[in-house]
ChimeraX commands (.cxc) that place a marker at each C-alpha (Angstrom):
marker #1 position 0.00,0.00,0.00 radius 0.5
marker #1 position 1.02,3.69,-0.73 radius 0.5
marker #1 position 2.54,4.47,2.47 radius 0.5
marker #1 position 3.00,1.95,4.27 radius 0.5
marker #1 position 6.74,2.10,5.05 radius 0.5
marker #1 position 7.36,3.31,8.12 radius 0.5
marker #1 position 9.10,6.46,8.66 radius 0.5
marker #1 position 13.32,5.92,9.38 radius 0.5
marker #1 position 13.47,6.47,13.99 radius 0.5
marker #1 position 16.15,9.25,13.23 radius 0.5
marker #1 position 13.95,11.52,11.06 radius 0.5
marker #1 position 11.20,11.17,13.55 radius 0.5
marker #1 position 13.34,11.85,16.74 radius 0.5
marker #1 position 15.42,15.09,14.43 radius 0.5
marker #1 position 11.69,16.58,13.66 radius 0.5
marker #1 position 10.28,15.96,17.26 radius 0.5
marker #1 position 13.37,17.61,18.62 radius 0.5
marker #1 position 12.69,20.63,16.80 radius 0.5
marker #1 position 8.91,21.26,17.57 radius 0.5
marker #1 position 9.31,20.57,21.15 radius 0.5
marker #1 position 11.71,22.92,21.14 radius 0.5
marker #1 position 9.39,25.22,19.20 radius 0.5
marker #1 position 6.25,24.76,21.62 radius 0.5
marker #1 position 8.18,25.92,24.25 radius 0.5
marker #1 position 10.14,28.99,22.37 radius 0.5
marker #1 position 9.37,32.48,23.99 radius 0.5
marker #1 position 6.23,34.05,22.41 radius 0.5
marker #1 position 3.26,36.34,22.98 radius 0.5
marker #1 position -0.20,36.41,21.47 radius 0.5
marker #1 position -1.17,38.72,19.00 radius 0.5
marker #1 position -4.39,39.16,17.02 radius 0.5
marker #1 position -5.44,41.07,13.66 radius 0.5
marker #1 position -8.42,44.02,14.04 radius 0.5
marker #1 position -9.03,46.49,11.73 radius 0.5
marker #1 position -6.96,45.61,9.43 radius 0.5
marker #1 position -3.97,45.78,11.51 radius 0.5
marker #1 position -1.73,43.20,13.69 radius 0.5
marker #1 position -2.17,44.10,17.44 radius 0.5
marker #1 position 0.40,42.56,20.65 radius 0.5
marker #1 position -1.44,41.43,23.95 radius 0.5
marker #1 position 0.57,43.47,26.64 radius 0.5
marker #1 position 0.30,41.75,29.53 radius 0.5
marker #1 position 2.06,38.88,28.26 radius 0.5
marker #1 position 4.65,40.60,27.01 radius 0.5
marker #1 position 5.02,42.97,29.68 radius 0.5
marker #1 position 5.42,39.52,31.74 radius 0.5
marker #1 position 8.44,38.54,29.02 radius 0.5
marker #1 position 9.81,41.63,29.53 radius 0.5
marker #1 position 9.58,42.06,33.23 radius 0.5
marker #1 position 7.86,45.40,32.99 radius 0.5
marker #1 position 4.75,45.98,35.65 radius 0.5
marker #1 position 1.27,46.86,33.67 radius 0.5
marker #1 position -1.68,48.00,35.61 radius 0.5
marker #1 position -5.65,48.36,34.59 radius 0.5
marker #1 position -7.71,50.77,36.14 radius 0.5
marker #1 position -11.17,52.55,34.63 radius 0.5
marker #1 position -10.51,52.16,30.65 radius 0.5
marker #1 position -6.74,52.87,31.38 radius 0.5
marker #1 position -3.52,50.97,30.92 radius 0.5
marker #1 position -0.04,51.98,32.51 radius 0.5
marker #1 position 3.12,50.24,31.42 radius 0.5
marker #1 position 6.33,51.01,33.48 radius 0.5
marker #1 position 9.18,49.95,31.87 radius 0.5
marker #1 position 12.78,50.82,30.99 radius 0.5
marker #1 position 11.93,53.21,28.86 radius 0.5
marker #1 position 9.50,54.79,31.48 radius 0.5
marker #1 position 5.77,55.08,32.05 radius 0.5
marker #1 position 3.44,54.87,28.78 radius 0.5
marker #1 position -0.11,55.37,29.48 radius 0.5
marker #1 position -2.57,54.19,26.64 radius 0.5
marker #1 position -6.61,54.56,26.82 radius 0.5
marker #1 position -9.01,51.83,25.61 radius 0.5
marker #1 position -11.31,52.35,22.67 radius 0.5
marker #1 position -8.45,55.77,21.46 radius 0.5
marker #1 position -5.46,55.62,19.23 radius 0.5
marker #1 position -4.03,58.80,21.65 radius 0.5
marker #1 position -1.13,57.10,24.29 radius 0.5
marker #1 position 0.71,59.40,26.40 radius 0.5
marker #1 position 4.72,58.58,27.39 radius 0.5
marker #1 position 6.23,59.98,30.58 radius 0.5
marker #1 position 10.40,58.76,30.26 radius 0.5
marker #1 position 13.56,59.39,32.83 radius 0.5
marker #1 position 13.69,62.85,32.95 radius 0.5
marker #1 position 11.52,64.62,30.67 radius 0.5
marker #1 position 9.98,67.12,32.04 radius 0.5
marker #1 position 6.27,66.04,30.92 radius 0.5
marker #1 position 4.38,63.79,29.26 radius 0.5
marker #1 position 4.49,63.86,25.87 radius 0.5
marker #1 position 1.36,62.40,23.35 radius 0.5
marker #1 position 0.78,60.16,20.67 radius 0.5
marker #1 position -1.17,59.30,18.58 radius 0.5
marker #1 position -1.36,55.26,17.31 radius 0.5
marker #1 position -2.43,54.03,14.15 radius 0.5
marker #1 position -4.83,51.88,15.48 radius 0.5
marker #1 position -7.07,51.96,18.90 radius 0.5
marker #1 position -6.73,49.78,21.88 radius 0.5
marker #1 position -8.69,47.16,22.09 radius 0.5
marker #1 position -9.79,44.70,24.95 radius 0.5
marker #1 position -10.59,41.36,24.21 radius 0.5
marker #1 position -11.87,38.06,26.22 radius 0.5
marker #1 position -10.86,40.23,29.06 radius 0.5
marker #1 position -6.96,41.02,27.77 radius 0.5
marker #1 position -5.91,44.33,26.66 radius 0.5
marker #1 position -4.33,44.53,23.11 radius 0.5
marker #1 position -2.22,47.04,21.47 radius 0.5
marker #1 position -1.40,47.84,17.82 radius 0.5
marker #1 position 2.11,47.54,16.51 radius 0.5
marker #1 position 3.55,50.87,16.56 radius 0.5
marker #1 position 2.88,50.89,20.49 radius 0.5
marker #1 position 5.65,49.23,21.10 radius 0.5
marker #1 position 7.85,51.58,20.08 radius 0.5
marker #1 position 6.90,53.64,23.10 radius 0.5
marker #1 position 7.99,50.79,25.33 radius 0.5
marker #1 position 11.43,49.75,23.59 radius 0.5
marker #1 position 10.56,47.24,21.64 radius 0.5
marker #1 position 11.79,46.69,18.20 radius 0.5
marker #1 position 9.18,44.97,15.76 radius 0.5
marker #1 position 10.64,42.95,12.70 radius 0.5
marker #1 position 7.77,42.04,10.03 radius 0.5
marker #1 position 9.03,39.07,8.04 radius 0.5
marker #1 position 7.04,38.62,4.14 radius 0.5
marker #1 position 5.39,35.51,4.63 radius 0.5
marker #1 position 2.04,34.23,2.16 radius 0.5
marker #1 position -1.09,33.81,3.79 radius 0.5
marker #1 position 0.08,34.80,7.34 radius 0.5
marker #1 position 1.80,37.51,9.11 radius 0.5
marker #1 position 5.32,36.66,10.75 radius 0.5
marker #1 position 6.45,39.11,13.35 radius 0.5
marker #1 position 9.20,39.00,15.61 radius 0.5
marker #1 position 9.58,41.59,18.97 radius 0.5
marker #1 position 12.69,42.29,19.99 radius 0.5
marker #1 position 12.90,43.51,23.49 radius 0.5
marker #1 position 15.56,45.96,25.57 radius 0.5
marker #1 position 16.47,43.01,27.47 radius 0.5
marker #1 position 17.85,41.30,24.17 radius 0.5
marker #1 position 15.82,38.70,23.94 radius 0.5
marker #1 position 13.47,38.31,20.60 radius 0.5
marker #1 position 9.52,36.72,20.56 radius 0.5
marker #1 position 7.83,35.58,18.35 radius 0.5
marker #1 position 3.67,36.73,17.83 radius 0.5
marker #1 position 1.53,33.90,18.09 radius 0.5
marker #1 position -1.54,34.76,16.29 radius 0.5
marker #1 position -4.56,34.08,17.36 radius 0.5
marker #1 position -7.82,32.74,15.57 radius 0.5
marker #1 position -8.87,35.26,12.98 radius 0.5
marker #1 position -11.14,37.83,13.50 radius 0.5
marker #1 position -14.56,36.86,12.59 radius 0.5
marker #1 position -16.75,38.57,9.43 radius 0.5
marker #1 position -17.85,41.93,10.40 radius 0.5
marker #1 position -16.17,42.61,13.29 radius 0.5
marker #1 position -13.70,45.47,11.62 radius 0.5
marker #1 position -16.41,47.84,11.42 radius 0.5
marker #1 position -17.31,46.63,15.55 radius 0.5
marker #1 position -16.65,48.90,18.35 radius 0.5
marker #1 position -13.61,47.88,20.89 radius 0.5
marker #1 position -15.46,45.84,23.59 radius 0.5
marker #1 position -15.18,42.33,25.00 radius 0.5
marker #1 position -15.19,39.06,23.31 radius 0.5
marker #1 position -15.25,35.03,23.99 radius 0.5
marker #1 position -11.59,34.62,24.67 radius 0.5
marker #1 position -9.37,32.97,21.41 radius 0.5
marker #1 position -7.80,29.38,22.58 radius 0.5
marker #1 position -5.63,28.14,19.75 radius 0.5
marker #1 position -4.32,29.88,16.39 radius 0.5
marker #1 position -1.98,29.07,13.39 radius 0.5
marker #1 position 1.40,30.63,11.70 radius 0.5
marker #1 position 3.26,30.15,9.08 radius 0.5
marker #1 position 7.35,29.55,9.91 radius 0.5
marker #1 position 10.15,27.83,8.14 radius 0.5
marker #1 position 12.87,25.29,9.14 radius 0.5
marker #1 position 16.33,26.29,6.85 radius 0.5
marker #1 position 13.74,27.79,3.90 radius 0.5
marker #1 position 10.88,24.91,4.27 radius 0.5
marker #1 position 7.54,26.60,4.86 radius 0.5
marker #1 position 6.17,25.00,7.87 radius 0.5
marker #1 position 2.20,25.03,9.15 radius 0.5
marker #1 position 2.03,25.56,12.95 radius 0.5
marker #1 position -1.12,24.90,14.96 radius 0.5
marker #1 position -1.59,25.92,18.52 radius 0.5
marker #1 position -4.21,25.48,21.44 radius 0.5
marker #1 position -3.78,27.26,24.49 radius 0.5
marker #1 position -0.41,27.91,24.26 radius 0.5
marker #1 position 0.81,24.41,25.22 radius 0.5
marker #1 position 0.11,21.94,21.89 radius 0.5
marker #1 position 1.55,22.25,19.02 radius 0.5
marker #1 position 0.83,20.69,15.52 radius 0.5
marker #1 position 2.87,21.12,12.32 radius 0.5
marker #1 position 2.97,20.13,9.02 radius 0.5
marker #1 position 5.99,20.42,5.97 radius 0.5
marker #1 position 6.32,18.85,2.66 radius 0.5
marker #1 position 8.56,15.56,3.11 radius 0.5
marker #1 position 10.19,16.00,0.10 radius 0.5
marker #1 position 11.70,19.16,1.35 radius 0.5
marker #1 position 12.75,17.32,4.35 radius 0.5
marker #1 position 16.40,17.19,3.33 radius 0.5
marker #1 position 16.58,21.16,3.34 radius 0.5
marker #1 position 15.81,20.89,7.13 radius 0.5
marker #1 position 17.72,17.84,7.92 radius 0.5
marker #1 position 20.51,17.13,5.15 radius 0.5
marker #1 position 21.90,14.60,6.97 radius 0.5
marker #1 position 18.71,12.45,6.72 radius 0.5
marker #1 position 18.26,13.41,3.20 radius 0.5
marker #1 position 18.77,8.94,1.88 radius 0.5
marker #1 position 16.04,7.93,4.50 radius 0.5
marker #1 position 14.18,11.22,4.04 radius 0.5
marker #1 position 13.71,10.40,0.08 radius 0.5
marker #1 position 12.96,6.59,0.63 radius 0.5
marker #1 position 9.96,7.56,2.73 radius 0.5
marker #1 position 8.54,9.75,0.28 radius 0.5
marker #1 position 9.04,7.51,-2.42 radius 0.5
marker #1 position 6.66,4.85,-0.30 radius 0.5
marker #1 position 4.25,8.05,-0.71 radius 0.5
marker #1 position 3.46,6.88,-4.40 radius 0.5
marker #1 position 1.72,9.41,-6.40 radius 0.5
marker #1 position 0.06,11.32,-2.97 radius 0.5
marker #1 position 1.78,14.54,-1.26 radius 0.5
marker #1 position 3.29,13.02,1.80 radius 0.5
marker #1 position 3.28,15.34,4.33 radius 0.5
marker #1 position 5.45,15.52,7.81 radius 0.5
marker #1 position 3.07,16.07,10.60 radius 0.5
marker #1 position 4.38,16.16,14.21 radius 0.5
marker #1 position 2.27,16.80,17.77 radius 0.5
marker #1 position 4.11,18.42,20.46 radius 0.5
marker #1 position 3.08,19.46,24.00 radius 0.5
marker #1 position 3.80,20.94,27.32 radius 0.5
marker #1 position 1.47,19.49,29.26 radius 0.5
marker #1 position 0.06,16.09,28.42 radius 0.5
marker #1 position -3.12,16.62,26.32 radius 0.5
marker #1 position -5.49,15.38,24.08 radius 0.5
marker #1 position -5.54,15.76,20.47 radius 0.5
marker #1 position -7.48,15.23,17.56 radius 0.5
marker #1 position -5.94,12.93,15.12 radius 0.5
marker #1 position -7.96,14.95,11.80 radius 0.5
marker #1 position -7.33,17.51,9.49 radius 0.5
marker #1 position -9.32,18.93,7.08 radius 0.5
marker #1 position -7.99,20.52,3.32 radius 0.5
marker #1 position -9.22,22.65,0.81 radius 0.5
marker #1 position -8.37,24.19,-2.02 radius 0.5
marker #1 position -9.78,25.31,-5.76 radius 0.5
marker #1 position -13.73,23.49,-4.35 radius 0.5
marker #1 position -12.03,20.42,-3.75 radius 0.5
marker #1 position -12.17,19.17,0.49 radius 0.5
marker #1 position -10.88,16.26,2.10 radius 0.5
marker #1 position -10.47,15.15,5.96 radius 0.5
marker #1 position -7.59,13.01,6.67 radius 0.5
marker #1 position -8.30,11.22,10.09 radius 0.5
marker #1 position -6.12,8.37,11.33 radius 0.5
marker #1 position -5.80,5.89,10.04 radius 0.5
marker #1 position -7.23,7.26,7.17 radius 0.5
marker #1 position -4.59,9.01,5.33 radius 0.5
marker #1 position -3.21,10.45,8.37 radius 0.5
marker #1 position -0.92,7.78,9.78 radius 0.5
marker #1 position 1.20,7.99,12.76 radius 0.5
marker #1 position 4.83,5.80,13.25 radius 0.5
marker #1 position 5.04,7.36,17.16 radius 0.5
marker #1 position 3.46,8.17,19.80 radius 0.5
marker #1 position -0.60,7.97,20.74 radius 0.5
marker #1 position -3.89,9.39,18.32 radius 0.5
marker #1 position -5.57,10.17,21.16 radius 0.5
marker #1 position -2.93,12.23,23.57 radius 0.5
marker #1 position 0.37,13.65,23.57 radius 0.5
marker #1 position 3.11,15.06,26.73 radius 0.5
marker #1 position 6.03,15.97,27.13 radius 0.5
marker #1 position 7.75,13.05,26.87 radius 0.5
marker #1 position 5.70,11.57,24.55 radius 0.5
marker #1 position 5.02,13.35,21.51 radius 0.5
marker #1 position 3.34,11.90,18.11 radius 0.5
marker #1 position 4.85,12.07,14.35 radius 0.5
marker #1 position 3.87,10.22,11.47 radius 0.5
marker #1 position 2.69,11.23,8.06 radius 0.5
marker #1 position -0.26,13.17,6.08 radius 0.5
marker #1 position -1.23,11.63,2.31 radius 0.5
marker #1 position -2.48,14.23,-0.20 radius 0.5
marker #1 position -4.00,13.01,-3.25 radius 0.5
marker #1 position -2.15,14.47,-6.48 radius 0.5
marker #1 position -5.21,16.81,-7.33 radius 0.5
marker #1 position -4.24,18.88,-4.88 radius 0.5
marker #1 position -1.22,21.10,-5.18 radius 0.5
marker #1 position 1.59,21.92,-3.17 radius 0.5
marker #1 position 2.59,25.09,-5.25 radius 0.5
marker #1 position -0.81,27.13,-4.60 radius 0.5
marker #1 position -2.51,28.00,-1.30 radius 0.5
marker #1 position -4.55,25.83,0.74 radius 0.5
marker #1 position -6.49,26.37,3.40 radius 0.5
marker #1 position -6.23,23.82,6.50 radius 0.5
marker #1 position -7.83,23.13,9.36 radius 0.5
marker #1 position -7.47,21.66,12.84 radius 0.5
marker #1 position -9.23,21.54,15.68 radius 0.5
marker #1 position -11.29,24.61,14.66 radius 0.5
marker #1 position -8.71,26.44,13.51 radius 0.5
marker #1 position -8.01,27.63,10.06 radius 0.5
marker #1 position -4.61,28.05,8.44 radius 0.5
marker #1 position -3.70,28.82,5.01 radius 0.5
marker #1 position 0.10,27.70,3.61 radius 0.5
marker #1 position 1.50,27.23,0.18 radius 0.5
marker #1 position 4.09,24.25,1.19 radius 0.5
marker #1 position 6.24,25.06,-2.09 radius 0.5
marker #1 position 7.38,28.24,-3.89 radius 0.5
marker link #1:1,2 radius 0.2
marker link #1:2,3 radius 0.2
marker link #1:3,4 radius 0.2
marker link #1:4,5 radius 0.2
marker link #1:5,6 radius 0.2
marker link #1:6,7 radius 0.2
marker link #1:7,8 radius 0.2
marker link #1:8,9 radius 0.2
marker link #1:9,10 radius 0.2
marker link #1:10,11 radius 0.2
marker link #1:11,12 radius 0.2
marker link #1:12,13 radius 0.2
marker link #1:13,14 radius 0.2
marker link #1:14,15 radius 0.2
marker link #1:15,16 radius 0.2
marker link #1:16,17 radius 0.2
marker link #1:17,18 radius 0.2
marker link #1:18,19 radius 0.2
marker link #1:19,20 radius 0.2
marker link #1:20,21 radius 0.2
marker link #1:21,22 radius 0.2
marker link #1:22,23 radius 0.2
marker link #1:23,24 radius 0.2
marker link #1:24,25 radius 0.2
marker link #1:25,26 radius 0.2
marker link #1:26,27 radius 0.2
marker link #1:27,28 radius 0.2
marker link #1:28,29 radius 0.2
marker link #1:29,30 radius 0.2
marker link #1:30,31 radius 0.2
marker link #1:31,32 radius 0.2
marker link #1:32,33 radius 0.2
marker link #1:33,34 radius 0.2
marker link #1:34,35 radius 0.2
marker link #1:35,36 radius 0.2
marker link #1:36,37 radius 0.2
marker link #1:37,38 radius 0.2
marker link #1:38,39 radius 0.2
marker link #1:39,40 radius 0.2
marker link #1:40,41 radius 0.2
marker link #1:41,42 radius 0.2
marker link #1:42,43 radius 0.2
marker link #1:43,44 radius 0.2
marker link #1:44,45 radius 0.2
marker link #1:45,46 radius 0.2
marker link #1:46,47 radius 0.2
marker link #1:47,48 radius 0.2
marker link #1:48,49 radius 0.2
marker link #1:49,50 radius 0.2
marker link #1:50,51 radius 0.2
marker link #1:51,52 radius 0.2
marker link #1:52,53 radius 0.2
marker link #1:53,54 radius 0.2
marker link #1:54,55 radius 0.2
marker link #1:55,56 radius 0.2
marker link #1:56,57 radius 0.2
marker link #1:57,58 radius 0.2
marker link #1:58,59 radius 0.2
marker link #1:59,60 radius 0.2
marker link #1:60,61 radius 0.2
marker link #1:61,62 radius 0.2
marker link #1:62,63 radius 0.2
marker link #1:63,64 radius 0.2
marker link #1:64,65 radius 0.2
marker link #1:65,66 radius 0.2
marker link #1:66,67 radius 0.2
marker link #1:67,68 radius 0.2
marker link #1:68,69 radius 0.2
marker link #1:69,70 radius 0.2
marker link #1:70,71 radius 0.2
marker link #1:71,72 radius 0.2
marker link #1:72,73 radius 0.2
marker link #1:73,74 radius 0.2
marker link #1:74,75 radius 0.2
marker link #1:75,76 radius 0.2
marker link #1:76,77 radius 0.2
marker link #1:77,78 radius 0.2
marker link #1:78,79 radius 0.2
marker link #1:79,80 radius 0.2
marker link #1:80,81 radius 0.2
marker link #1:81,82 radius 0.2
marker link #1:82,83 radius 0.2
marker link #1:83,84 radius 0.2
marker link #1:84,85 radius 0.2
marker link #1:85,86 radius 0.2
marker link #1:86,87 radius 0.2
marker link #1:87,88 radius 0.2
marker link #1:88,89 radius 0.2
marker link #1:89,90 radius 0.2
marker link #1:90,91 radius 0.2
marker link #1:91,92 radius 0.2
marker link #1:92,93 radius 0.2
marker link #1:93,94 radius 0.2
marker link #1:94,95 radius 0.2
marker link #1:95,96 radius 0.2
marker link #1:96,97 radius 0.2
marker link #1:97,98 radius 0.2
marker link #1:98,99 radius 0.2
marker link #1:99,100 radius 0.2
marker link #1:100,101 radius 0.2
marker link #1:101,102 radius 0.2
marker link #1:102,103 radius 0.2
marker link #1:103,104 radius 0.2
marker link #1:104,105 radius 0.2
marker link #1:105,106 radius 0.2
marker link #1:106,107 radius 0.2
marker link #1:107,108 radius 0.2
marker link #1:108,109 radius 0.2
marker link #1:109,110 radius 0.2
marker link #1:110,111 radius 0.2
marker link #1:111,112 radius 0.2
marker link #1:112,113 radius 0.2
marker link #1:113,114 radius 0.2
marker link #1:114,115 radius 0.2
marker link #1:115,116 radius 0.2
marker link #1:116,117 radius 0.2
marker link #1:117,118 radius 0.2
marker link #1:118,119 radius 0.2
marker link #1:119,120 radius 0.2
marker link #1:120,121 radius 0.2
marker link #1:121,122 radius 0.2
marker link #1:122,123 radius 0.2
marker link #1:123,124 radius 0.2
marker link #1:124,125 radius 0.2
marker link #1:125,126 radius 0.2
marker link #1:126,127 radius 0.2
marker link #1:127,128 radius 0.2
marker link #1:128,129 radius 0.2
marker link #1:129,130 radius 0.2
marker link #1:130,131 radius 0.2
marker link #1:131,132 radius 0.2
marker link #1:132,133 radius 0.2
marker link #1:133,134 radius 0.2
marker link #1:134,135 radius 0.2
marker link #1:135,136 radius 0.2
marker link #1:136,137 radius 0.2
marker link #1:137,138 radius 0.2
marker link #1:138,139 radius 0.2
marker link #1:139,140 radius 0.2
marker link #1:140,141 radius 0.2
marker link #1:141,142 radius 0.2
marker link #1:142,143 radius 0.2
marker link #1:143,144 radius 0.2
marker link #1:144,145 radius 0.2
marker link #1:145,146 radius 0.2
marker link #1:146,147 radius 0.2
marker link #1:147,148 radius 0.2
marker link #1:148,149 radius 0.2
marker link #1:149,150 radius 0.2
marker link #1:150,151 radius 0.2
marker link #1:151,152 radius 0.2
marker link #1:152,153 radius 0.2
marker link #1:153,154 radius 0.2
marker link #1:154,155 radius 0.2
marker link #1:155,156 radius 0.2
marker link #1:156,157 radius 0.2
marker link #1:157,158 radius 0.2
marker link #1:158,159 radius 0.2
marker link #1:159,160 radius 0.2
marker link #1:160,161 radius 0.2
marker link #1:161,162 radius 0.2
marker link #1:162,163 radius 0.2
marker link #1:163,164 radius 0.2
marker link #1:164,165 radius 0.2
marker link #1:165,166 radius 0.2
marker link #1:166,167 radius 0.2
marker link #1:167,168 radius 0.2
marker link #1:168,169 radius 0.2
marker link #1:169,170 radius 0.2
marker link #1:170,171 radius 0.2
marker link #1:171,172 radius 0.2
marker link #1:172,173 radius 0.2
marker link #1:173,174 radius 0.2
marker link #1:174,175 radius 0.2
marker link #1:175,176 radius 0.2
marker link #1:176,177 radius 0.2
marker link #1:177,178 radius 0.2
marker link #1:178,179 radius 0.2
marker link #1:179,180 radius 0.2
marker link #1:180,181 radius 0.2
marker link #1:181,182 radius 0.2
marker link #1:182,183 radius 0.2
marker link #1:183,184 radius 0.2
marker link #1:184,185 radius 0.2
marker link #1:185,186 radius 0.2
marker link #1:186,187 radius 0.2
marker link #1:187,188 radius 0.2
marker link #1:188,189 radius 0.2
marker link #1:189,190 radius 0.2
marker link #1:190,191 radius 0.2
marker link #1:191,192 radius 0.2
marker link #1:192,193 radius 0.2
marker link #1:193,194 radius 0.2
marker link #1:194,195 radius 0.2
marker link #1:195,196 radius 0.2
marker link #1:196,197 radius 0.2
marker link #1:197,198 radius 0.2
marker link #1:198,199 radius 0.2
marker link #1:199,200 radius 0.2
marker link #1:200,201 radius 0.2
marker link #1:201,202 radius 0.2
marker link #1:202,203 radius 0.2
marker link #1:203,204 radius 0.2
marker link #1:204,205 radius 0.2
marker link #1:205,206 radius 0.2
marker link #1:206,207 radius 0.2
marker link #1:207,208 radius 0.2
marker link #1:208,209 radius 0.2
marker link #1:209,210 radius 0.2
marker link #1:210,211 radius 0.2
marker link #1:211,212 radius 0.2
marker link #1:212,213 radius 0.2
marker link #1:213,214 radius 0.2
marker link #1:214,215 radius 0.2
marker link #1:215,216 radius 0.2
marker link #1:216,217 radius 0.2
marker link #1:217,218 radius 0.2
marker link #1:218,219 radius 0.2
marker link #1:219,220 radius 0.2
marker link #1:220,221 radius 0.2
marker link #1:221,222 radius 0.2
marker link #1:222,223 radius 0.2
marker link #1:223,224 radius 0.2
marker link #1:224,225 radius 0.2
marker link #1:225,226 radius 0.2
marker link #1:226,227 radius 0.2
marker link #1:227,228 radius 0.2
marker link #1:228,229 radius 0.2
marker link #1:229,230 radius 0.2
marker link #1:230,231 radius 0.2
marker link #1:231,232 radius 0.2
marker link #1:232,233 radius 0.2
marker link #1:233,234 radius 0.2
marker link #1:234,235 radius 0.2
marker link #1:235,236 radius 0.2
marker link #1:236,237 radius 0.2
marker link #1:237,238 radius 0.2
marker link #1:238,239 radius 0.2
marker link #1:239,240 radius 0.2
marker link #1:240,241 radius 0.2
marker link #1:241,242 radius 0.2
marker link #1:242,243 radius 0.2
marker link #1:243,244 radius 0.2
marker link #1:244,245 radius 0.2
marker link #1:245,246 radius 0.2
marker link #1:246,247 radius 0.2
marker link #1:247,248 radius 0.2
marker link #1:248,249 radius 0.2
marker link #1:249,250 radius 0.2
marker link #1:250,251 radius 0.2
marker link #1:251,252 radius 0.2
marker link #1:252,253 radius 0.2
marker link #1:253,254 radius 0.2
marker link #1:254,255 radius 0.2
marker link #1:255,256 radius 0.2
marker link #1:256,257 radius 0.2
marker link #1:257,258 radius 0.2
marker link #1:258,259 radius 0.2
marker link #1:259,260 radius 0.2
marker link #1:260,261 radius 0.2
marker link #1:261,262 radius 0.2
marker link #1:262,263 radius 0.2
marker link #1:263,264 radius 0.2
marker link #1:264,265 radius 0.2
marker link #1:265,266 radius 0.2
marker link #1:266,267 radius 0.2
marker link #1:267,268 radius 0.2
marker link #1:268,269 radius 0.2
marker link #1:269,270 radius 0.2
marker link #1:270,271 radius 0.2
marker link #1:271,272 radius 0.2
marker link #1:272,273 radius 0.2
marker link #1:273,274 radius 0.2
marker link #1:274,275 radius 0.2
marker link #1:275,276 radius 0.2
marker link #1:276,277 radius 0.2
marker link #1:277,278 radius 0.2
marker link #1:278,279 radius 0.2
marker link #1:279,280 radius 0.2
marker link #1:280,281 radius 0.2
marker link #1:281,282 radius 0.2
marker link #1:282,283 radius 0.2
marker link #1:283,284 radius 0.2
marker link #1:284,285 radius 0.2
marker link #1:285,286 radius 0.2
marker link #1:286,287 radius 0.2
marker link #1:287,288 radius 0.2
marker link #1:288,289 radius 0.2
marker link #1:289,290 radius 0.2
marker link #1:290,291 radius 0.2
marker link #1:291,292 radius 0.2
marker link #1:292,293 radius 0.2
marker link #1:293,294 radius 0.2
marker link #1:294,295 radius 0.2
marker link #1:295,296 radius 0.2
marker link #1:296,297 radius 0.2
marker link #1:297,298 radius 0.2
view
């Protein structure tokens, strides 16, 4: 059977290394609102070890590079820093928002709080990097997407986002990420680009696709921080065609559980794709209610 041959041990234990190490890699949540990318500060204020407080529709951040002052629902933001004489105003390019009870802030924020924002091109998804005073870079998690209609919404409260998706890459692979509350992680790359990630699995990497036959064999590995359930199906699209992949239909796994996932015992195995899909145009993916869109080759 198309397949059937089991993935090589090293490639398995080589990816699983990696998106452990990814699960746990230093990160805050962002989300997209009008149009625009927004940062959630309290986590990174906790990353950066700056002190945020909430009081009547007002946030204060003291930090290294002083006291910034921002005002839900405005784009206005006030900074106060060592030895200035007064405050000083800005205005943002976006309002604050507050959201399943978290406070969110648009990009160019964090320039009032030291924090240097790299934007990295990336199809289909947004891939931002924060790079704080303290030297040490995050990446922005985004969050489900914002649902139909709500740009033209006030600010206000909603139901509070538990997983998301991103797009990243692994020595020029593009790679799919999943996450659910910020302690599983799902991914999924092209086998046959394997070897540009791991070169020195490239023979075993290539004998495993070729048992792949004429589908798209896909890497998928489950990571966690916590042990947790997950759900062993994912569903494609792309051009009005749809398929679910559920194990051990199609969505096969050479270690670990279908059913849950830790720490020390992650899953890996492999996703088939018939041929009438394509690799080299976008599809849209989903996983446990959240939807991702990747193009796995350029």
């Amino acid at each position: 059977m198309p397949g059937s041959r089991r993935l090589p041990a090293r490639l398995l234990l080589a990816a699983v290394a990696w998106a452990t190490s990814l699960a746990g890699a230093q990160q805050v949540a962002g989300i997209e609102r009008f149009g625009a990318p927004y940062v959630e500060a309290h986590g990174l204020a906790l990353q950066l070890g700056d002190v945020v407080t909430v009081m009547d529709g007002v946030l204060t951040w003291r930090g290294s590079e002083g006291v910034a002052t921002f005002f839900l629902g405005t784009a206005e933001a006030l900074t106060q820093r060592p030895g200035d004489g007064g405050p000083s105003e800005w205005a943002l390019s976006a309002p604050v928002v507050v959201e399943g009870g978290s406070w969110y802030l648009p990009l160019d924020a964090l320039q009032l709080l030291g924090v240097a924002v790299e934007e990295i091109p990336a199809e289909g998804a947004r891939s931002i990097t924060l790079h704080g005073p303290n030297g040490v870079s995050y990446r922005v998690a985004f969050l489900a997407p914002e649902p139909a209609g709500a740009a033209a919404a006030p600010p206000g409260v909603a139901a509070p986002d538990e997983g998301g998706w991103e797009l990243d890459s692994l020595a020029g692979v593009p790679v799919l990420r999943f996450f659910l509350a910020g302690q599983l992680s799902l991914l999924l790359l092209d086998l046959d680009l394997a070897p540009l990630a791991f070169p020195e699995l490239t023979e075993v990497i290539d004998a495993a696709a070729a048992a792949a036959g004429s589908d798209h064999a896909l890497l998928l590995v489950v990571a966690a921080l916590v042990e947790s359930e997950w759900q062993a199906s994912i569903s494609f699209a792309q051009d009005g065609k749809e398929l679910e992949v559920r194990h051990p239909y199609r969505l096969r796994l050479h270690l670990g559980s279908e059913a849950t996932v830790g720490p020390a015992a992650p899953a890996a195995g492999v996703v088939l794709l018939p041929s009438t899909f394509s690799l080299y145009r976008p599809m849209q993916v989903q996983w446990a209610g959240v939807r991702g869109t990747v193009t796995f080759r350029h």
